[in-house]
C-alpha positions in Angstrom: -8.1 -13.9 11.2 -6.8 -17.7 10.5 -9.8 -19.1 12.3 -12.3 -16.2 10.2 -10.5 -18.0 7.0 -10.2 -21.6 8.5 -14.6 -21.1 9.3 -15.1 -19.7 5.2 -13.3 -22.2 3.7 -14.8 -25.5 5.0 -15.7 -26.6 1.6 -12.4 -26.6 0.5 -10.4 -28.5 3.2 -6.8 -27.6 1.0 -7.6 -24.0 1.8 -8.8 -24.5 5.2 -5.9 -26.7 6.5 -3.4 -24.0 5.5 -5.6 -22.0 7.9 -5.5 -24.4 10.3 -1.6 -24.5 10.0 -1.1 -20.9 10.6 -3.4 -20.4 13.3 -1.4 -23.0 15.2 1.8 -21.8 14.5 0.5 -18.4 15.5 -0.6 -20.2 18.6 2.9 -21.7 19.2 4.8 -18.1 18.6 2.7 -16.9 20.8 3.5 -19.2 23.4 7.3 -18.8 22.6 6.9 -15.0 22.9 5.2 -15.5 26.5 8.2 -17.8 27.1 10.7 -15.5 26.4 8.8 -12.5 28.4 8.6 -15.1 31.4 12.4 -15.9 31.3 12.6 -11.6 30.6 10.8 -10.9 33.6 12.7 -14.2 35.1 9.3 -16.0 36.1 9.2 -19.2 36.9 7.5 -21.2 34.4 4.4 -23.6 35.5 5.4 -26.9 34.7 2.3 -29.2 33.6 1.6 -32.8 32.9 2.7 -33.0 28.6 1.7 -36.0 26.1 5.5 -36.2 24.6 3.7 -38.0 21.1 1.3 -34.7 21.2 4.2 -32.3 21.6 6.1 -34.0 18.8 3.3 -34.7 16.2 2.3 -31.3 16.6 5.8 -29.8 15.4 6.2 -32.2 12.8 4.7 -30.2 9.6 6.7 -26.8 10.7 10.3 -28.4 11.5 9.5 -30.1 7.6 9.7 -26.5 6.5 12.4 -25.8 8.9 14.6 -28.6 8.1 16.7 -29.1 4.4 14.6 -31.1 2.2 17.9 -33.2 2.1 17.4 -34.1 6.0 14.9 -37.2 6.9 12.8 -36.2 9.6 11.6 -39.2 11.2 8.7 -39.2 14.2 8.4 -42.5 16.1 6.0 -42.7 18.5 5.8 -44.9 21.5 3.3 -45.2 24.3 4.5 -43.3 27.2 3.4 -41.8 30.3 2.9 -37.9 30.7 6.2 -36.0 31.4 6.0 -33.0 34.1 7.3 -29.9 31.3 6.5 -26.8 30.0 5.3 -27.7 26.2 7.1 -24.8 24.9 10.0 -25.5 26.2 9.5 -28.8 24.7 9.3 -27.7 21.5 12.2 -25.2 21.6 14.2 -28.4 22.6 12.8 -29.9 19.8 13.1 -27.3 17.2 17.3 -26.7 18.1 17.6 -30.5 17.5 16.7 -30.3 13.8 18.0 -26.7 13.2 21.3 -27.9 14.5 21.0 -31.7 12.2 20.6 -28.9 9.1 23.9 -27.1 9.6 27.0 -29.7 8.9 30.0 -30.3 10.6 33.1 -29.0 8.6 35.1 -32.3 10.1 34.6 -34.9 12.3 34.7 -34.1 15.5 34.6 -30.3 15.3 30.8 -30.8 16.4 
């Protein structure tokens, strides 16, 4: 449905990147949900050859939505060589890194 919408809307790129935006995060809960049904089913996961700067840039407009607007969410990229990963799990790291930055510590060192 997101690409049918994403296809109509060329002329008006505002509306076709929101369609662009939710048909990859449908694509990335949809990789999370076959994540979880592997680790259900306890499959072992296929590890493959993963672009770290891809994995991160790609996350980076929904953990802005995810985060507080009061947290700085800062992407530096780097050139690096492939890692041997599963992206999801990647991403899952990557994605419990900021929600745990949004939720404070009630004192030092109870973290």
């Amino acid at each position: 449905m997101a690409e049918l919408g994403c296809e109509q809307n060329r002329a008006t790129p505002e509306i076709a990147d929101r369609f662009a935006r939710i048909r990859e995060q449908a694509e990335r809960a949809g990789a999370l949900t076959r994540q979880l049904l592997a680790f259900a089913r306890r499959q072992v996961l296929q590890p493959r050859a993963v672009d770290l700067n891809a994995v991160t840039s790609g996350l980076v407009s929904f953990l802005e939505k995810v985060i507080a607007r009061d947290i700085e969410l800062k992407v530096v990229t780097a050139p690096v060589d492939a890692v041997k990963a599963d992206p999801t799990q990647l991403e899952q790291v990557l994605m419990n890194l900021c929600l745990n930055a949004r939720t404070p510590c009630p004192a030092a060192g109870d973290c």
